[in-house]
N, C-alpha and C positions, 0 to 999 in steps of 0.2 A: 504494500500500500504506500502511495507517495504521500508525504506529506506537502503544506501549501506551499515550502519554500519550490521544492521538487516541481508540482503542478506549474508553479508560475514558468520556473526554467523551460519548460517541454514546449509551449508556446511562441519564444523567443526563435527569432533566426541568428543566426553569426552574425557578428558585427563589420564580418570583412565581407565587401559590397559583391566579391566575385565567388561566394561559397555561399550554396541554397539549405546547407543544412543546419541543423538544428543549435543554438548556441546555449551550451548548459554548464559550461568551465568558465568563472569569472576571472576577471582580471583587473586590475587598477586602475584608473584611467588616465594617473598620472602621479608624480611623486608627492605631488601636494593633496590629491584628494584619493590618498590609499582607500578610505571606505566607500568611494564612487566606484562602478563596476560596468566593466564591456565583456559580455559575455560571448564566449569563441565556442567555436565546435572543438571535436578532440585533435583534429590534423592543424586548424589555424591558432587553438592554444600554444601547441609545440612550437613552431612559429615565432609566438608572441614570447614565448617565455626566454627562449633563444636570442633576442634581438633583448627583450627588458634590459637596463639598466638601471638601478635604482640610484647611482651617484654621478650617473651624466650631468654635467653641466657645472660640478661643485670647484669651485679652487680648489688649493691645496690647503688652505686654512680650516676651512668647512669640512672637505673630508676629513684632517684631523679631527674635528670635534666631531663628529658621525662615530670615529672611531673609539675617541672615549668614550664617548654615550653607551654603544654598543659592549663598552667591556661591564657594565654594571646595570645592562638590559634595559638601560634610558631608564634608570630611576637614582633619586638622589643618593649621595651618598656623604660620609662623615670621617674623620679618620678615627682609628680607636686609642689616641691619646689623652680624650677630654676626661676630666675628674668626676662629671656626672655621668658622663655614660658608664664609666666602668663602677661608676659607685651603686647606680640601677641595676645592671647587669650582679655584680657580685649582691647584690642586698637580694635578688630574686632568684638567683642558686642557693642563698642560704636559706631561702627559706621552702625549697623541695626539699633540700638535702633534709634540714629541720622534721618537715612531714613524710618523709623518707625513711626518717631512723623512727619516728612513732609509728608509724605502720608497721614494721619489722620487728618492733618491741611487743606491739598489739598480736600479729599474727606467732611467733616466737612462743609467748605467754599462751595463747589457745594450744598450741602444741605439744606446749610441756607440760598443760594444765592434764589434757588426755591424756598423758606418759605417765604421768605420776597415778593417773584414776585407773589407768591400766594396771599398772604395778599395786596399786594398790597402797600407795604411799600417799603421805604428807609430802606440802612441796616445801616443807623446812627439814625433812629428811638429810640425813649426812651422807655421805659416801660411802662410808662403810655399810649402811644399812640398805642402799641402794643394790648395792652390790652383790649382798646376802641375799635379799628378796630374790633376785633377778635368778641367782644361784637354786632357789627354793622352785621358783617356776620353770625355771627352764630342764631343772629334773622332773616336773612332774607332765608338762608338756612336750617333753620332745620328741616327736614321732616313733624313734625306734623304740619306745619305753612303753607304748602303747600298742593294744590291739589293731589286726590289720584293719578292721573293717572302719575303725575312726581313725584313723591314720592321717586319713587325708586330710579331716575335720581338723586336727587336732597339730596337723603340721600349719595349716592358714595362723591360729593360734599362738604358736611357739614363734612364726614370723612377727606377728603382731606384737610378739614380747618383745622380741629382740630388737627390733626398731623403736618401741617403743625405750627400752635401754641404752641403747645408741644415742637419741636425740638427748636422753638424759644426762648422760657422758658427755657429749657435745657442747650444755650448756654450762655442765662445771669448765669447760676448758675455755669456752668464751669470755667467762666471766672473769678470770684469771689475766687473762692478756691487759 
């Protein structure tokens, strides 16, 4: 289905007075009115695109400044010396970084809240008694200690301890550094 820009093109003839077909390929109509449009067929587009030059006619002054413009996509720009911009810029990394380390403290804390409810611990627990626990379950859950037919049941289990021990371990070691 065409839509209305489509519809209008189909009706259009080429713009080049000695080609009867169809013109649906726009083009510029000049350097100064880029958004005005002469529509070509597909053989007098080729053509047209061929012959364009979009810096005919510039001195050499003007095509330099084309050419700066072009390195910073013609929009303005600043150097990054000035004292407020680096003051904005650093004051708005400080403060992701900022919401950055409470998020990873929030999510952290849910982690090790279920580690500890796993194990069946306090989260003022010592290390020594972590350890012991973990000792305790992991003899009574570990697959080869058990029957075959929970086995399987009961290895998902021993993993979920042991991970859950791990993350425990993990947060004594963080906390240290």
């Amino acid at each position: 289905m065409l839509d209305t820009k489509q519809k209008e093109n189909t009706h259009r003839n080429c713009f080049n007075p000695d080609c009867d077909e169809l013109g649906i390929y726009p083009a510029p109509k000049s350097r100064e009115n880029l958004r005005e449009y002469l529509y070509f067929c597909i053989n007098c587009i080729r053509e047209f695109n061929k012959s364009w030059n979009y810096f005919k006619g510039l001195n050499e002054q003007e095509l330099e400044i084309e050419i700066r413009k072009s390195t910073t996509w013609d929009r303005p720009s600043w150097k990054f010396g000035t004292k407020t911009l680096n003051y904005d810029f650093e004051r708005a990394f400080k403060d992701f970084d900022e919401q950055k380390k409470s998020n990873q403290k929030n999510n952290i804390s849910k982690k090790l809240q279920n580690s500890y409810k796993l194990l069946d611990l306090d989260i003022n627990s010592s290390l020594d008694e972590i350890k012991g626990k973990y000792k305790v379950l992991a003899k009574k859950w570990h697959p080869d200690v058990q029957k075959k037919e929970e086995a399987e049941y009961n290895q998902n289990k021993f993993i979920d301890i042991t991970n859950a021990y791990k993350a425990i371990l993990k947060s004594f070691t963080e906390t240290k550094k």
